[in-house]
DSSP file (Angstrom, degrees, kcal/mol; ACC not computed):
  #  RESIDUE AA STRUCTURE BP1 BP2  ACC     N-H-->O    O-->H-N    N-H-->O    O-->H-N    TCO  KAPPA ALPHA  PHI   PSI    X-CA   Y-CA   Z-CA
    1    1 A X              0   0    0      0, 0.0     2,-0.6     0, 0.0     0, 0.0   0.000 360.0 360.0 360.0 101.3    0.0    0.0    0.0
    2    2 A X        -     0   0    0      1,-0.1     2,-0.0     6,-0.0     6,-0.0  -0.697 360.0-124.7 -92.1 128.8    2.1    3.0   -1.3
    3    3 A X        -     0   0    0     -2,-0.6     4,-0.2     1,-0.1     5,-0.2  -0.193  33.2-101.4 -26.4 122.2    1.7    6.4    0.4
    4    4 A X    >>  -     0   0    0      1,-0.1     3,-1.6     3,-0.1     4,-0.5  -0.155  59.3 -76.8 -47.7 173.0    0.8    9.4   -2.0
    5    5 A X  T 34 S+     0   0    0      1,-0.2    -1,-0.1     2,-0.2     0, 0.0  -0.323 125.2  21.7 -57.9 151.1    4.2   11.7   -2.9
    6    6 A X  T 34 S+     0   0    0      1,-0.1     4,-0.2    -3,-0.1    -1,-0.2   0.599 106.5  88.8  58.1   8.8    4.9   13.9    0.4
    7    7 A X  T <4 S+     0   0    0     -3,-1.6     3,-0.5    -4,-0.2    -2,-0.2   0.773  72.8  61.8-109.6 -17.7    3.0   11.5    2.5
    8    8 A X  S  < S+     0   0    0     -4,-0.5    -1,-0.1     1,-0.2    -3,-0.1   0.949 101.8  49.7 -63.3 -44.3    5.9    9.0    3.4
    9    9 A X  S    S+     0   0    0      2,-0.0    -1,-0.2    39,-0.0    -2,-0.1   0.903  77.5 128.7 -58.2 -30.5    8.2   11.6    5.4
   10   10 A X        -     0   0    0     -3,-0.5     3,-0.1    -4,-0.2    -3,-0.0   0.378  41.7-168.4 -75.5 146.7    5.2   12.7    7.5
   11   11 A X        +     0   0    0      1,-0.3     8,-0.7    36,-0.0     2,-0.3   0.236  66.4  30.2-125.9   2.2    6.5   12.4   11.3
   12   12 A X        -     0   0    0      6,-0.1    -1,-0.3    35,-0.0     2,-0.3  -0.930  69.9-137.2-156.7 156.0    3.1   12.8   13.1
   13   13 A X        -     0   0    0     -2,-0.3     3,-0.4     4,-0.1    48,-0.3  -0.913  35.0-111.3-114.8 148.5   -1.1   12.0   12.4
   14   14 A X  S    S+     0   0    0     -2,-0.3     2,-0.4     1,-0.2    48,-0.2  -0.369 103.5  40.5 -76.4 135.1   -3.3   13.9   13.0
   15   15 A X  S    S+     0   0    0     46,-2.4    -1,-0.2     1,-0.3    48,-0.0  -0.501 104.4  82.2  97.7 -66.2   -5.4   12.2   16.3
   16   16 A X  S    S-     0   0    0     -3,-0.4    45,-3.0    -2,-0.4     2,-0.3  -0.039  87.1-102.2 -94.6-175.3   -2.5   11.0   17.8
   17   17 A X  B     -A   60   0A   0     43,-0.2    43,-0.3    -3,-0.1    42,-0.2  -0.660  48.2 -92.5 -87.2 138.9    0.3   12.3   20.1
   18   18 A X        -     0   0    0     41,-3.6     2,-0.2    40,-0.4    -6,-0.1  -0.311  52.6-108.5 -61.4 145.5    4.0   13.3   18.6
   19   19 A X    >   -     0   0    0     -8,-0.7     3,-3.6     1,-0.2    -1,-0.1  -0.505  43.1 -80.4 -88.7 141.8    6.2   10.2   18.9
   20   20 A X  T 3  S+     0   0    0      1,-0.3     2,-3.3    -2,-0.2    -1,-0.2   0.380 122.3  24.3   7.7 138.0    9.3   10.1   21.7
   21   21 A X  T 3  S+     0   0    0      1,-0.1    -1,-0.3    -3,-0.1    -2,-0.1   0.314  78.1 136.0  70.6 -43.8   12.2   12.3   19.7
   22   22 A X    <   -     0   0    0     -3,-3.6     2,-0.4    -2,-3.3    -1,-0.1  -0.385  39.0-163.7 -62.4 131.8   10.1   14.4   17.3
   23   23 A X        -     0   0    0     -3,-0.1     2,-0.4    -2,-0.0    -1,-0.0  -0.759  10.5-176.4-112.1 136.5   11.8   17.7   17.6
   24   24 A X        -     0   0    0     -2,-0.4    23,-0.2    23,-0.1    -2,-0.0  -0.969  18.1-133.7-163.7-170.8    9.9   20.6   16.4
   25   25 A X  E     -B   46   0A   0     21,-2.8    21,-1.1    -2,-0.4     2,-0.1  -0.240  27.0-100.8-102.2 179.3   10.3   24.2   15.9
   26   26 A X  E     -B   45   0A   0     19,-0.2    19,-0.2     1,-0.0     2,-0.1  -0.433  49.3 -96.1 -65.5 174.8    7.9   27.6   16.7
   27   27 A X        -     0   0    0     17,-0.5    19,-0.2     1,-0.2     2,-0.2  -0.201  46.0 -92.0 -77.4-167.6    6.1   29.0   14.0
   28   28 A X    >>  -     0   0    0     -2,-0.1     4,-3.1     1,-0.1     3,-1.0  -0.478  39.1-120.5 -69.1 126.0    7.8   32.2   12.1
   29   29 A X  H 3> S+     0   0    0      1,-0.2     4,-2.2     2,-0.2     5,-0.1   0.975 113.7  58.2 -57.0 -28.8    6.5   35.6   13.8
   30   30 A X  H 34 S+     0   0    0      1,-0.2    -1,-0.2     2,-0.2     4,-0.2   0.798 110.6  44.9 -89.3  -0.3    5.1   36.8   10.8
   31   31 A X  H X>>S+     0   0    0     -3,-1.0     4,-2.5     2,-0.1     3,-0.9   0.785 109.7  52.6 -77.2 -31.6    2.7   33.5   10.7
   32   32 A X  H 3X5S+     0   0    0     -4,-3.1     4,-3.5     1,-0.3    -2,-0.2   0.946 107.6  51.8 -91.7 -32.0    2.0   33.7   13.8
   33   33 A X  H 3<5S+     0   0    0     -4,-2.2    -1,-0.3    -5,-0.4    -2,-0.1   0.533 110.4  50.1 -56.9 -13.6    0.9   37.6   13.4
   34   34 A X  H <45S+     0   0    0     -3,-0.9    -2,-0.2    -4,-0.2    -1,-0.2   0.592 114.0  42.8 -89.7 -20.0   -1.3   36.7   10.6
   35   35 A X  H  <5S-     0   0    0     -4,-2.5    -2,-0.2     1,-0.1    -3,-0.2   0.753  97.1-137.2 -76.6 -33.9   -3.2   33.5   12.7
   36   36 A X     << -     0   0    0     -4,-3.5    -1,-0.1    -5,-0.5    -2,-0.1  -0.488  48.4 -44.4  91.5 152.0   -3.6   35.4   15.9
   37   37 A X        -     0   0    0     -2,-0.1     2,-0.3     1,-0.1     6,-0.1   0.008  65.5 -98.3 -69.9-175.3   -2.6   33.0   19.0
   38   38 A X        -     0   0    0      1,-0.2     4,-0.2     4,-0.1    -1,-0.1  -0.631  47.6 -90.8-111.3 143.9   -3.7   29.4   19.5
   39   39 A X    >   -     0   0    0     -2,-0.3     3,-2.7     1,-0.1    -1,-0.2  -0.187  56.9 -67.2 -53.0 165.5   -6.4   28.7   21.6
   40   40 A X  T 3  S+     0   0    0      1,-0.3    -1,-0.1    -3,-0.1     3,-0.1  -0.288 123.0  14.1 -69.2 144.3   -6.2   27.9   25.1
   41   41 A X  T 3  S+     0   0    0      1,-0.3    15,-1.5    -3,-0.1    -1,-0.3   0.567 117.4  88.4  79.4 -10.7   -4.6   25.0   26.2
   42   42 A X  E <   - C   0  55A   0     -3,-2.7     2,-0.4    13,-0.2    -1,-0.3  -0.637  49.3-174.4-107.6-169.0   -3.1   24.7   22.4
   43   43 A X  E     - C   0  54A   0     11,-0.9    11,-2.6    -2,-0.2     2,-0.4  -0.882  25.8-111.7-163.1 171.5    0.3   26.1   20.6
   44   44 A X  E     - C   0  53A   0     -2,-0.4   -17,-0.5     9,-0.2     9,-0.2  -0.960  32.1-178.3-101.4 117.8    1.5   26.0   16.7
   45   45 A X  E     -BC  26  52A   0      7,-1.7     7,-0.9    -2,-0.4     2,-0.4  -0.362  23.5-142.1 -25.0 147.5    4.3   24.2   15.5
   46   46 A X  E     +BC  25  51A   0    -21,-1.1   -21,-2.8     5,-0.2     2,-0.3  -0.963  27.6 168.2-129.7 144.2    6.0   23.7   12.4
   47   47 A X  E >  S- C   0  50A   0      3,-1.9     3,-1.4    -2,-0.4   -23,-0.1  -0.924  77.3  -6.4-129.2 120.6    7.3   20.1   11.7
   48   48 A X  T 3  S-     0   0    0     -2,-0.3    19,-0.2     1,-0.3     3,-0.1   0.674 134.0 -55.1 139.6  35.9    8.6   18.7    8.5
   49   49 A X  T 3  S+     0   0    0      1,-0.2    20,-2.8    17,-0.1    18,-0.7   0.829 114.1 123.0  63.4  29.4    7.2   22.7    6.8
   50   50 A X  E <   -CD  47  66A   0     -3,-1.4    -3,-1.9    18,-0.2     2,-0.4  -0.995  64.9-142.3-137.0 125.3    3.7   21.9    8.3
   51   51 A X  E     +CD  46  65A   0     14,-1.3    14,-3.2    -2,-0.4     2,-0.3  -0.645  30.7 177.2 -99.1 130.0    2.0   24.2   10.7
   52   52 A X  E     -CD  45  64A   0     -7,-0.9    -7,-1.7    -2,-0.4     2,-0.8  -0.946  26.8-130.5-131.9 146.0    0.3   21.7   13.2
   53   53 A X  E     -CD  44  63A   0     10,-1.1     9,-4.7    -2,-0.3    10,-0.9  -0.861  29.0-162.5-107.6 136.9   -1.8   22.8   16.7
   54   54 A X  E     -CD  43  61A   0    -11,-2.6   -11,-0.9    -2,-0.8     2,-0.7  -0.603  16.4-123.0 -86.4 156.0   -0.6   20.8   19.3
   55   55 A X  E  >> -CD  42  60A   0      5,-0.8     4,-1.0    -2,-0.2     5,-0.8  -0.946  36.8-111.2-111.4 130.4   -2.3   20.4   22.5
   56   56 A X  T  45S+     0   0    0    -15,-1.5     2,-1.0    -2,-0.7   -13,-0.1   0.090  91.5  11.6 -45.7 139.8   -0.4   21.4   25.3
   57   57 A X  T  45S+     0   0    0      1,-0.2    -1,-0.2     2,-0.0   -15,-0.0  -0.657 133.5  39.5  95.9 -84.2    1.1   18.9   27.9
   58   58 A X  T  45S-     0   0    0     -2,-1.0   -40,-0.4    -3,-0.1    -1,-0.2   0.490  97.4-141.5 -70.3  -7.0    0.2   15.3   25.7
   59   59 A X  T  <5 +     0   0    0     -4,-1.0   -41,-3.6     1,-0.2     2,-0.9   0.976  37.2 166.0  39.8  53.6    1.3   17.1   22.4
   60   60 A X  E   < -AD  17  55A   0     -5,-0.8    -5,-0.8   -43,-0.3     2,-0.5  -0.787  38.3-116.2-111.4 141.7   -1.3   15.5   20.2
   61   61 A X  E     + D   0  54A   0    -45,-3.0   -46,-2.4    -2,-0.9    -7,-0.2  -0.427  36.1 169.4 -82.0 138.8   -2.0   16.7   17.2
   62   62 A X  E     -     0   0A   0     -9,-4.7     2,-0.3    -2,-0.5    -8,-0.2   0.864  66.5  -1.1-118.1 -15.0   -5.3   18.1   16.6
   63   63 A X  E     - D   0  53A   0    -10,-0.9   -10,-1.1    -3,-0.1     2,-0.2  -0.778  62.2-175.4-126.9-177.4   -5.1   19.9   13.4
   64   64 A X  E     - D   0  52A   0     -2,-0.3     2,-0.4   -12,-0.2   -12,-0.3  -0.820  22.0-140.0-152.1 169.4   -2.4   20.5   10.8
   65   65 A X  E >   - D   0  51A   0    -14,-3.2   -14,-1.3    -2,-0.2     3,-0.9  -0.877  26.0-143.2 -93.3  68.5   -1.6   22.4    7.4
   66   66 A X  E 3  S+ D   0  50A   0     -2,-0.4   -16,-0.2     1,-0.2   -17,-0.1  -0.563  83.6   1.9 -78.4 110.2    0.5   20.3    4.9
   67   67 A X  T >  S+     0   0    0    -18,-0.7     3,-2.8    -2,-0.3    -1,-0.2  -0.072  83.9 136.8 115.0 -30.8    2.9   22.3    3.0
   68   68 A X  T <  S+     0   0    0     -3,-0.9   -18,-0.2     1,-0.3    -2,-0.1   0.740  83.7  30.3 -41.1 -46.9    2.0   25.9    4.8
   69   69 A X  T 3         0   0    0    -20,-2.8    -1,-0.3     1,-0.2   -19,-0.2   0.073 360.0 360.0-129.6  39.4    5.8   26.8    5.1
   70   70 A X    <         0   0    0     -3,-2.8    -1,-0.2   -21,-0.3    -2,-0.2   0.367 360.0 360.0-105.5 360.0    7.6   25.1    2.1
């Protein structure tokens, strides 16, 4: 069962928590001044050039963007 192009690197899904070791970075200020802050209890990431809301504390992803910062 092969993966679409850009779907094999992917380092988190969406539903579950980021695994042991995945490092990632804050957004860019001038994204994060055009979204406006995260809700409470979340924060924004970028991972692999895909802006993902975390939820604080378990780090599960609950949304993401794929591509947003390539």
């Amino acid at each position: 069962n092969r993966l679409p192009p850009g779907q094999a690197k992917k380092r988190y899904v969406v539903g579950q928590p980021l695994g042991a070791g995945v490092t990632y970075k804050p957004i860019p200020a001038e994204l994060s001044v055009r979204i406006g802050k995260p809700p409470e209890g979340y924060l924004y990431v970028t991972l692999d050039g895909d802006l993902l809301k975390l939820a604080v504390g378990t780090l599960l992803v609950v949304d993401a963007i794929d591509g947003l910062l390539n």
